[in-house]
C-alpha positions in Angstrom: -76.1 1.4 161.3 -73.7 0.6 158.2 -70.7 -1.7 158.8 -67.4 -0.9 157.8 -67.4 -3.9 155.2 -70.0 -2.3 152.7 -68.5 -1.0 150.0 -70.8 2.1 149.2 -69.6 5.5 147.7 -71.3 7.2 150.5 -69.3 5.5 153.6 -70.3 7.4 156.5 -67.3 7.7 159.1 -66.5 4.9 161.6 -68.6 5.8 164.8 -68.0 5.0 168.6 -70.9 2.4 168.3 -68.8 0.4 165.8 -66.0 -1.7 166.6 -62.7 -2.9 165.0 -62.6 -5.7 167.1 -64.7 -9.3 167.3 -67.3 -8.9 169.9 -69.7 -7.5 171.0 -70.1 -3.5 170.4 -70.0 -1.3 173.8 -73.4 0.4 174.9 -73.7 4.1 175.6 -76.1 5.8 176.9 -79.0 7.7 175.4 -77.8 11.3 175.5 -74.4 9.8 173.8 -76.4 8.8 171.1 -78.7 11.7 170.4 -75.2 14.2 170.5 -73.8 11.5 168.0 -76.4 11.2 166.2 -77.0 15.1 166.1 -73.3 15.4 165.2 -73.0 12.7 162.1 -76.5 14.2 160.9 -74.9 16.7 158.7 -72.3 13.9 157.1 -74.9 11.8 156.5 -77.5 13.9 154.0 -74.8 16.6 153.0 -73.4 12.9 150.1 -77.2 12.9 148.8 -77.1 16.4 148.9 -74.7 17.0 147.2 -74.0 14.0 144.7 -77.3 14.5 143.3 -76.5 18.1 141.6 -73.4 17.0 141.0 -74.5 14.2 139.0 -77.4 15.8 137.4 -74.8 18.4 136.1 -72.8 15.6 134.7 -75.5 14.3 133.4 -76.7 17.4 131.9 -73.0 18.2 130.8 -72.9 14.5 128.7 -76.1 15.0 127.5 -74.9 18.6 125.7 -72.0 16.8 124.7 -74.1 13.9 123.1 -76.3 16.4 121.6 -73.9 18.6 120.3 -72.2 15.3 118.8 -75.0 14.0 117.3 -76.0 17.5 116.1 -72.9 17.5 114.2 -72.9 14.2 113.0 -76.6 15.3 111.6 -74.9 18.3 109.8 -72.4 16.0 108.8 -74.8 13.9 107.2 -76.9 15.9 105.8 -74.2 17.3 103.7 -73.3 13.8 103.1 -76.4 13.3 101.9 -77.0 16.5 99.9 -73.6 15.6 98.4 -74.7 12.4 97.3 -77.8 13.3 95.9 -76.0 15.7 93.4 -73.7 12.6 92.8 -76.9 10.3 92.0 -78.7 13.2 90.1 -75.1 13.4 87.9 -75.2 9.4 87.7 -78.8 9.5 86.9 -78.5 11.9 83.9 -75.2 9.7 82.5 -77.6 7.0 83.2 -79.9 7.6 80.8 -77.4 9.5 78.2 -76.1 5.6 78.3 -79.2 3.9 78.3 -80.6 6.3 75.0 -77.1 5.7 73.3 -77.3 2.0 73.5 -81.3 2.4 72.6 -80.4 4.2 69.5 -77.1 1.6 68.7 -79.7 -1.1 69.5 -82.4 0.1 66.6 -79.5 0.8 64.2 -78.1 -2.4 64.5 -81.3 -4.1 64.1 -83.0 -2.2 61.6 -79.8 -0.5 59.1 -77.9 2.8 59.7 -80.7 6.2 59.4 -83.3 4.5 60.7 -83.1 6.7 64.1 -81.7 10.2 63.7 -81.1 13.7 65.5 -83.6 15.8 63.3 -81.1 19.1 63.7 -78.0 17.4 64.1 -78.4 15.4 61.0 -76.8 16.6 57.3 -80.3 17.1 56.1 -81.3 19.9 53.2 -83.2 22.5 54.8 -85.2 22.9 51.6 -87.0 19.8 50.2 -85.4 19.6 46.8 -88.3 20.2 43.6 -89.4 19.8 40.2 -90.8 22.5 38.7 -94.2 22.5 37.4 -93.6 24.7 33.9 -95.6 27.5 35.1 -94.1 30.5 36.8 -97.2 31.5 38.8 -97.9 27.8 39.8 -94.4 27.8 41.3 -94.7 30.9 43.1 -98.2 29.4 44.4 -96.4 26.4 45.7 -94.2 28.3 48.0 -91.4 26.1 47.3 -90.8 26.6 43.3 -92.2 23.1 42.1 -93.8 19.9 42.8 -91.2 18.5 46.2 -89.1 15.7 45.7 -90.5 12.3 47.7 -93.3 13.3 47.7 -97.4 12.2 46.5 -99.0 14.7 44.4 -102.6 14.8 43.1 -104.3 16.6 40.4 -107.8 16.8 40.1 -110.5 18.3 37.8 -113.4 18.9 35.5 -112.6 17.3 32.1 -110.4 19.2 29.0 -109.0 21.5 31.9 -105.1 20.9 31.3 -104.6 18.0 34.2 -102.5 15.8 31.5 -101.2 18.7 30.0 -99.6 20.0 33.4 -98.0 16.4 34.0 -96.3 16.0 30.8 -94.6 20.0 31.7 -93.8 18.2 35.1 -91.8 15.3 33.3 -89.9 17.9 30.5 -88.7 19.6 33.6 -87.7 16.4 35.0 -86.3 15.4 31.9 -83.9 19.1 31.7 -82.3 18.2 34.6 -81.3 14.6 33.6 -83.9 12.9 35.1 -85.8 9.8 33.7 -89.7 9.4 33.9 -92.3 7.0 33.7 -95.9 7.6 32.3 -98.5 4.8 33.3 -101.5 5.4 30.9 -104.4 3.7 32.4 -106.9 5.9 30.3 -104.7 4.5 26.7 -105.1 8.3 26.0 -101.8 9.8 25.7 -101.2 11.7 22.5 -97.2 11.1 21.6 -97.1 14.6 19.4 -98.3 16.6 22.0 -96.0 15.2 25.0 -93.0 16.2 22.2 -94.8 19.8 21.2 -94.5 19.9 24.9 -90.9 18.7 25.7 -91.0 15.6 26.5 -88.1 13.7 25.1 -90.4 10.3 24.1 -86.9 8.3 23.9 -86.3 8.4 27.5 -89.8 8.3 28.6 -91.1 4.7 29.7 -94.5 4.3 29.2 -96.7 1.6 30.5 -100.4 1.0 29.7 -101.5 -2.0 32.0 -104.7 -4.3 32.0 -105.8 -3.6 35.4 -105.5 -1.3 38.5 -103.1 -4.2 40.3 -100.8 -4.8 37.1 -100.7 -0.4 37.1 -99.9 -0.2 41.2 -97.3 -3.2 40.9 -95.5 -1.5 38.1 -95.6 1.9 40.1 -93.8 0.2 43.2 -91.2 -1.5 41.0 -89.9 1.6 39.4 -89.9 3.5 42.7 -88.5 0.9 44.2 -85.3 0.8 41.6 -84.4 4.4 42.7 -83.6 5.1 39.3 -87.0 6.9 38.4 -87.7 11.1 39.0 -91.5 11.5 38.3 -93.8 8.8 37.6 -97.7 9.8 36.5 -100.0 7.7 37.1 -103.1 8.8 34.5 -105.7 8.6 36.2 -107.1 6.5 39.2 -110.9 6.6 38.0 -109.5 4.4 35.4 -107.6 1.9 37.4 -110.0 -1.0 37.1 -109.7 -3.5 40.0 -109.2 -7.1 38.4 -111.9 -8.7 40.4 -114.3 -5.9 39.0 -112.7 -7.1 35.2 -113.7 -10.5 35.6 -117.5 -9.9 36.9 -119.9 -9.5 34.9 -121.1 -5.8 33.6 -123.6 -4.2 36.6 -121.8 -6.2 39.4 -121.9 -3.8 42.2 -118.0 -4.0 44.1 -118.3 -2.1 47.4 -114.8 0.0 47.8 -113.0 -2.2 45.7 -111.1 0.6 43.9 -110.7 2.5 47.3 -109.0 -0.3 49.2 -106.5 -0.7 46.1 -105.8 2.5 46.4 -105.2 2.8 50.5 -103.2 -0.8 50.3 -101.2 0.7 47.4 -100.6 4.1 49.2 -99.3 2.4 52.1 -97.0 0.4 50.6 -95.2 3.6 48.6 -95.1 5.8 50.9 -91.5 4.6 52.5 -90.6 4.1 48.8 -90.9 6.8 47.9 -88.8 9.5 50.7 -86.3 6.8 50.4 -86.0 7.0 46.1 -86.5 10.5 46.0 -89.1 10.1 43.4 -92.3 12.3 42.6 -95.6 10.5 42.2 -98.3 12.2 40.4 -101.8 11.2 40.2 -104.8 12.4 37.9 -107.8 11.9 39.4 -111.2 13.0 37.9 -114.0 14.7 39.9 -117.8 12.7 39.7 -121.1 15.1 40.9 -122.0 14.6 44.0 -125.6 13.8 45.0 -126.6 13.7 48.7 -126.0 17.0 49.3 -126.2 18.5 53.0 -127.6 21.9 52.8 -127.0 24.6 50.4 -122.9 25.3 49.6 -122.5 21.2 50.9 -120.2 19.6 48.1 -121.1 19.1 44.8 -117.7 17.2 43.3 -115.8 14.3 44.9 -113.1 12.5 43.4 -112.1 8.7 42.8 -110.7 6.1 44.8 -112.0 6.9 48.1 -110.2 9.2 50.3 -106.7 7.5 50.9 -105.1 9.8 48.2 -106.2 13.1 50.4 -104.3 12.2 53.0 -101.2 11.2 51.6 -100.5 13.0 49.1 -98.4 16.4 50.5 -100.2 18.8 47.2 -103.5 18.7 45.9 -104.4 21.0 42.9 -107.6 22.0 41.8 -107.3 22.9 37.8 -110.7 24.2 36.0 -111.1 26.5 32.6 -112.2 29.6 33.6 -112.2 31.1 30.4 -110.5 31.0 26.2 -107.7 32.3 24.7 -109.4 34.1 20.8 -107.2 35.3 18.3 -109.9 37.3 16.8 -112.9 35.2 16.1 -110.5 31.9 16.5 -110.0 30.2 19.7 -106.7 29.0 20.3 -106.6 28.0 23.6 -108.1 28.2 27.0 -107.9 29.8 30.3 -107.0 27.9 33.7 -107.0 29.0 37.2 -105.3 26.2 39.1 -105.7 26.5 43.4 -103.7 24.7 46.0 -106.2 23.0 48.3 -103.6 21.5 50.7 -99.9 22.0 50.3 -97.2 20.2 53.6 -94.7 22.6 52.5 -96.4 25.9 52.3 -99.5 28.1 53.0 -102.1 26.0 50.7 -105.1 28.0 49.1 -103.3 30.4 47.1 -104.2 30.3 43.3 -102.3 30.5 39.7 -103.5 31.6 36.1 -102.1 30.7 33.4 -103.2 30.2 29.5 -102.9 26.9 28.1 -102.6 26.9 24.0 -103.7 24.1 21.9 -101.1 21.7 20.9 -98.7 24.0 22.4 -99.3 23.3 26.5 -98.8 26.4 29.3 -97.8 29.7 28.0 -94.8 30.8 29.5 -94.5 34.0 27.9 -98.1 35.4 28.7 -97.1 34.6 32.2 -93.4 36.5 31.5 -95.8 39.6 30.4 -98.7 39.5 33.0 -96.1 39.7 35.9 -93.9 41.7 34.5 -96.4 43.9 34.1 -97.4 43.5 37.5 -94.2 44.3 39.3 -93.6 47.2 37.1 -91.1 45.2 34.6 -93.2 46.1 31.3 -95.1 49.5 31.0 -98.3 49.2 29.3 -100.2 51.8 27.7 -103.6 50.9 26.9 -102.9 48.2 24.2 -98.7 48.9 23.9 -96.5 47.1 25.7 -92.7 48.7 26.5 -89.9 47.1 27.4 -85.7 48.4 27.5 -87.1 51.1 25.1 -89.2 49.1 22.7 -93.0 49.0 22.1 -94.7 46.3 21.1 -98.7 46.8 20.0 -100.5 44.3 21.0 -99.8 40.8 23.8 -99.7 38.3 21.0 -97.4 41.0 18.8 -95.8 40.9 22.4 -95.5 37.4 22.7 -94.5 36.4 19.9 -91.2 38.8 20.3 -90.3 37.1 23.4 -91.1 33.5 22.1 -87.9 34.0 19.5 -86.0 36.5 21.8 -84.8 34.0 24.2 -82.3 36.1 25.5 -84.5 38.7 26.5 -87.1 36.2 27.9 -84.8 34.8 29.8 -83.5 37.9 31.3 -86.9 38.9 32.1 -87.5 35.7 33.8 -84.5 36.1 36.4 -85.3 39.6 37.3 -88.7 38.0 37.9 -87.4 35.1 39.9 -85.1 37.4 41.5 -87.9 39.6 43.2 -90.4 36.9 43.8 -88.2 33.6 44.5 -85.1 34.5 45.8 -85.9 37.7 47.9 -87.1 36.5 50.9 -87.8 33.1 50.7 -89.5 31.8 48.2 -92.4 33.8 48.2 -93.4 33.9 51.7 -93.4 37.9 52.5 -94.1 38.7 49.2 -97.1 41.1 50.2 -97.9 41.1 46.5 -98.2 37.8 45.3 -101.0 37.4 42.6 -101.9 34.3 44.8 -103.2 36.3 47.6 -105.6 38.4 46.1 -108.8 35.8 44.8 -108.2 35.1 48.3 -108.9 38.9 49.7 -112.0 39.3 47.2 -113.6 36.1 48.1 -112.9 36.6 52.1 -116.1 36.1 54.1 -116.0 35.8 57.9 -119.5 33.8 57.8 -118.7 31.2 55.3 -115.3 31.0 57.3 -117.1 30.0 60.5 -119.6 27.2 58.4 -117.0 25.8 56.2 -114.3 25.6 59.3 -115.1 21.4 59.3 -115.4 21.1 55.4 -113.2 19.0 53.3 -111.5 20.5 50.4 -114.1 19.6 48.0 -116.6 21.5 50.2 -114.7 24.6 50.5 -114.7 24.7 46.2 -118.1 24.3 46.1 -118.3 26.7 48.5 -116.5 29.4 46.8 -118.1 28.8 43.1 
């Protein structure tokens, strides 16, 4: 039996066996106690009957509430947190905008203004700025209209083809635009009446003819270095003599002293020389080549090791193919010149030009043979026509345009015009007289052998 003093939720009514009073509770009888109990049977399961539910419904009811509140708060913060992700993304991308920015401010202020750029957002030329090289076909065989600006250039050859003849046109084109030059004769070679016959203005021309390959280098890095200097020519490396091979004794083998000269000296220019804007032209000579691999391996390599390949940007392979006779005289010679690796353009294209004795390139047997070419001059068998004129004969010809300068001249811009300025400078010109030695000499097999070959190997090759 519960008492009236317990405090429980589920108080069961006071019954006749419990009394309000202090004494003992009154006995009934048996059958009083079975009705009783019968009768408060009901009241006493129907609370844990019914409380259970009731509280399982709550429960049930607070646990959808919980849920749904949590499920919302989850929403809630996964929006949060998709939110702040975009936020961190944003402050990740200004992040490192801030951090490159004070990268780039950091080198600057370390190392000078330029020395870390935007490539397209700088106020750059598009077109590297040239020399040219005093042949119209040679510049058209560049692809850019000249020898570039900054730049290492290397002429190479069989001997009495025109290497020192080209250079000193280089420098009289330098010199027509205002420019001074430098001439480092390591050969002691260089014929004064000839570099004037040229063009070459000898009182603005420095010339320099040192004792040794160092003394040569040093005086090449001081001039680029002055910013002052256009073209120097540097003729030629076989002759730069190292100064410990000077002071041995005649027969003394020196392993590679002349090629690590000229791989220290290279390295040192090359920032020199893009920051001066000068052209640097070496003459190399070619020496046969004896362990050959196989037949077409190379027969030719040129001084000084094989620095000067890779940094200079134009290499130029000039031979005599032929003479120039004026009945049974011969007054000058024939020279195809090839690109064998060019930074600026396609390389491997190829130029003719004559080269008269005493009197260097041609220009107006070039004038004729492309004008004839692109339909300029009419030629009938030996007559040559021109704005209603014949002229019998090419030296009858070229004489006529060597005192006509006017009409020279106007021949060479309507030249210049189709083949330089069209579309480019030269690059869709379908006929280009540079393309077609290539066509004729095109041989899928030796393309496949010669795919790893240097440059010299890929002459040999082809003659």
């Amino acid at each position: 039996m519960l008492s009236n003093g317990v405090n429980c939720p589920h108080r069961l009514p006071p019954s006749p066996l419990s009394s309000s009073h202090c004494g003992p509770p009154q006995r009934a009888p048996m059958a009083r106690l079975l009705r009783h109990g019968l009768m408060f049977k009901p009241s006493l399961f129907e609370p844990q009957v019914d409380t259970i539910p009731r509280a399982a419904s709550r429960c049930r009811a607070g646990d959808l509430r919980v849920w749904c509140q949590s499920s919302n708060f989850s929403s809630k913060g996964k929006k949060k947190s998709k939110v702040n992700e975009s936020d961190y993304s944003d402050k990740n991308m200004s992040k490192r905008d801030l951090a490159l920015q004070a990268a780039i401010d950091q080198i600057t202020a370390s190392f000078g203004k330029g020395s870390i750029m935007w490539l397209g957002r700088t106020a750059t030329p598009r077109h590297v700025p040239v020399v040219s090289t005093g042949s119209f076909g040679l510049d058209i065989a560049l692809g850019v209209g000249g020898f570039p600006k900054g730049r290492v250039v290397e002429i190479f050859g069989p001997e009495a083809s025109g290497k020192t003849t080209l250079a000193l046109h280089v420098i009289a084109e330098a010199q027509k635009q205002g420019g001074y030059c430098a001439f480092i004769d390591a050969e002691h070679a260089l014929d004064p009446s000839l570099a004037e016959t040229i063009g070459v203005n000898t009182q603005n021309l420095l010339l320099s003819q040192p004792d040794c390959g160092e003394q040569a280098l040093s005086l090449v890095d001081t001039l680029i270095r002055s910013g002052s200097v256009d073209v120097v020519v540097v003729d030629s490396v076989a002759a730069l003599v190292p100064k410990g091979e000077l002071d041995g004794e005649m027969g003394d083998a020196h392993m590679a002293m002349q090629a690590r000269l000229m791989s220290q000296a290279l390295r040192k220019l090359s920032h020199s020389l893009s920051l001066s804007q000068c052209i640097l032209i070496f003459i190399n000579q070619v020496r046969a080549k004896l362990s050959t691999f196989g037949f077409g391996g190379p027969t030719e390599v040129t001084c000084g090791g094989n620095a000067l390949k890779f940094y200079a940007s134009i290499r130029l392979n000039i031979k005599r193919i032929g003479f120039v006779k004026k009945g049974e005289e011969t007054i000058g010679s024939q020279v195809l010149v090839k690109v064998v690796k060019n930074k600026l353009a396609p390389p491997f294209k190829t130029a003719e030009f004559e080269l008269v004795f005493g009197r260097g390139i041609s220009c107006e047997s070039e004038i004729i043979e492309m004008g004839v070419k692109h339909k300029f001059i009419t030629k009938n068998g030996s007559f040559y026509h021109l704005k209603g004129q014949s002229y019998h004969g090419k030296e009858n010809f070229r004489q006529h345009l060597l005192e006509d300068v006017a009409t020279r001249e106007e021949l060479l811009a309507a030249l210049k015009g189709k083949l330089l300025y069209a579309n480019g400078v030269d690059e869709k010109d379908p006929d280009s007289m540079s393309e077609e030695p290539l066509e004729e000499t095109e041989d899928p097999l030796e393309e496949i052998v010669s795919s790893d070959t240097t440059d010299e190997e890929a002459i040999a090759v082809e003659v």
